[in-house]
N, C-alpha and C positions, 0 to 999 in steps of 0.2 A: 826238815828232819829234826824230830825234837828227841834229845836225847834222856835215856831215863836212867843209865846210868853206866862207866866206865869199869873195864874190868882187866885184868894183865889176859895176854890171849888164850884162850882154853884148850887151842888146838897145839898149840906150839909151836905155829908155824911161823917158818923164815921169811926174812922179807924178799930172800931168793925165793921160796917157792909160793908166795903171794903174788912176786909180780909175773912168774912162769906161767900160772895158771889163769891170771890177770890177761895176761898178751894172748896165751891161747884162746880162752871165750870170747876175746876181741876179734882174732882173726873169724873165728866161726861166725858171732853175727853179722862181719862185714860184707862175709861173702854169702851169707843168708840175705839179708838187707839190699834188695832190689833198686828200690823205688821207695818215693815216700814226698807227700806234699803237708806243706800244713803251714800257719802264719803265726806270723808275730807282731807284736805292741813294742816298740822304742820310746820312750820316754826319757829326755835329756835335761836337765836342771843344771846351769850354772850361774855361781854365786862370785862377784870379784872384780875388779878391774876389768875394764872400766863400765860394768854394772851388769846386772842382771838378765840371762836371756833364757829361753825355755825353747825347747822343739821337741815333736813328736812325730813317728812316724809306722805306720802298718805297710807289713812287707809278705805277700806269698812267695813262698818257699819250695823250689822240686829241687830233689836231688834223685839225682841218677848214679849208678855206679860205677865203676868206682870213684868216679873223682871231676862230676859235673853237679853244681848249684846253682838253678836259674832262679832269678829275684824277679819281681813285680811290686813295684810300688802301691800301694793302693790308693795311699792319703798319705797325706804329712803337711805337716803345720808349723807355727813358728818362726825362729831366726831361722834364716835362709845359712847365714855363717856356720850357725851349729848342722844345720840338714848338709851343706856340701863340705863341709873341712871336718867333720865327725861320722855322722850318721851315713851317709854315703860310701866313707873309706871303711869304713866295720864291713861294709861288702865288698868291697874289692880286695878287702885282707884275707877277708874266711876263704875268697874262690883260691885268692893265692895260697892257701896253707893246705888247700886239697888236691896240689899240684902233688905228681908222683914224689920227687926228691925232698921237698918243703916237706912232704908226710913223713919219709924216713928219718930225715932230722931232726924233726920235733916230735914223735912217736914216745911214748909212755916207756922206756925202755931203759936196759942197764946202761945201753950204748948213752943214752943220755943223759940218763936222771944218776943221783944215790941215792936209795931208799934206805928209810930209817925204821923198824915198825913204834910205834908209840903204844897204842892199847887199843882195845877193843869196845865200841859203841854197842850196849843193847838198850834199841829203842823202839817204839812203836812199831814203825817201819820194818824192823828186822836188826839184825846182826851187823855190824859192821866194823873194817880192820880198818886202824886209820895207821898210815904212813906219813911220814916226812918226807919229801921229795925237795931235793937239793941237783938244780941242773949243773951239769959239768961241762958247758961253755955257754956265753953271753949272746941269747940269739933269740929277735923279737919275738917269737912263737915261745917259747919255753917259759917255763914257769919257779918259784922256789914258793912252797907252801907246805899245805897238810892235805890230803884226797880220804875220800871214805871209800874202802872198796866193799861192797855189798857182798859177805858171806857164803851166797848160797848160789849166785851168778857170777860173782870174781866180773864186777861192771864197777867201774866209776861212777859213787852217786852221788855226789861229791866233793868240791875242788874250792878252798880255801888259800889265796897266796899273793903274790903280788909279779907283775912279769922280772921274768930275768935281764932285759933287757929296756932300759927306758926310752919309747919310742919318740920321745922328741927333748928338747933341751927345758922347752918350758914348765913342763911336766917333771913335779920333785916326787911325786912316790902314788902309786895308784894299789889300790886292796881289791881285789876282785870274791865276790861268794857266787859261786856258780853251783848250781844244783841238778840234776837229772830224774828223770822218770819213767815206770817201765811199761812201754806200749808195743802188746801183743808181743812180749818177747823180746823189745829190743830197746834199750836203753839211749833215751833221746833225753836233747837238754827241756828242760823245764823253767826256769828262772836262773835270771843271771843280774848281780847287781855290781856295780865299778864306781868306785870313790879315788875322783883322782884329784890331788892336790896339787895347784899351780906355784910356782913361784914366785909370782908376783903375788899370790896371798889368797888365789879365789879359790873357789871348791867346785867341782862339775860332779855330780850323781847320776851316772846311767842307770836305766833298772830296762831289761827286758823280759817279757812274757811270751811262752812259747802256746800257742793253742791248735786245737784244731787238725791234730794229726791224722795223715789216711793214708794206710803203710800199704803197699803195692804187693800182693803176694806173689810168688813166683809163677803160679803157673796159672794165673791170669791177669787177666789186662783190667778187671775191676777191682778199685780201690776200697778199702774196709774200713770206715769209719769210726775212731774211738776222742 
């Protein structure tokens, strides 16, 4: 999302009712949003004590609704360390945050977040409201950052921050740039990058690619290809 230039908001709207109508289009495509398969590239780089290891991994993806994501390995390569003590728990974390109670916790909402509004992106892409999002308690799923919420869909396109919650001791601060994109209506992740800094001095670079979506439509059992 390359921005072409910021502006104070034109509509005037609140960040109550950015994130009101934000939560509403959400509920709408989740319960539009049947089915959907499509894969992904992991790529792991760490730099640091006690030296350098790299792993990669392709993963096909179904999810089912509401709240089932079956993986399939395809390949993967590499440190065995990075593939079972990283790359493998990034899956067992996302099944866990699509559990019922994990979703309402960590859900995009006033119950959770403060939102801030900052200004408004117009760029290529479209229109976009950016917010400040400041979580109100310490829980690994949550976030403190900035989100773009897409203008004309009230989607998340998005999400600049670092977790609320630091998921292990060794680990002093991780930046995550997560980005989304819109297929056939429905607003799925596209690129995600994570820079986390170790304390003993190293650095690890996740970047994942999302490709190859085929969204399930409802009232059949053939999947559409984009």
């Amino acid at each position: 999302m390359h921005s072409a230039n910021a502006s104070p908001n034109p509509d005037n709207l609140t960040a109550d009712v950015i994130v009101e109508k934000l939560q509403a289009a959400a509920l709408r495509r989740a319960k539009a949003l049947r089915s959907y398969t499509g894969k992904r590239a992991y790529k792991l780089d760490y730099r640091g004590f006690p030296g350098g290891r790299h792993a990669e991994m392709i993963v096909e993806v179904t999810y089912i609704s509401p709240d089932r994501k079956d993986f399939r390995i395809v390949s993967e390569s590499g440190s065995k360390l990075l593939l079972q003590r990283v790359l493998l728990r990034l899956l067992d974390s996302e099944k866990e945050a699509l559990q019922p109670a994990n979703r309402k916790q960590t859900a995009l909402s006033p119950e959770n977040y403060t939102f801030t509004p900052l200004t408004v992106d117009q760029t290529t892409e479209g229109t976009f409201y950016v917010l400040r999002v400041e979580p109100k308690v310490k829980k690994k799923f949550l976030y403190r950052g900035k989100i773009w919420v897409d203008a004309q869909d009230f989607a998340v396109a998005r999400i600049e921050g670092e977790p609320a919650a630091n998921p292990s001791w060794w680990i002093s601060h991780t930046q995550i740039n997560h980005q989304y994109s819109k297929v056939s209506g429905f607003w799925l992740p596209a690129h995600n990058e994570s820079v986390t800094s170790v304390r003993l001095g190293g650095k690890a670079v996740l970047t994942i690619q999302y490709y190859e979506y085929k969204i399930n439509p409802i009232n059949s059992g053939t999947p559409e290809a984009h």
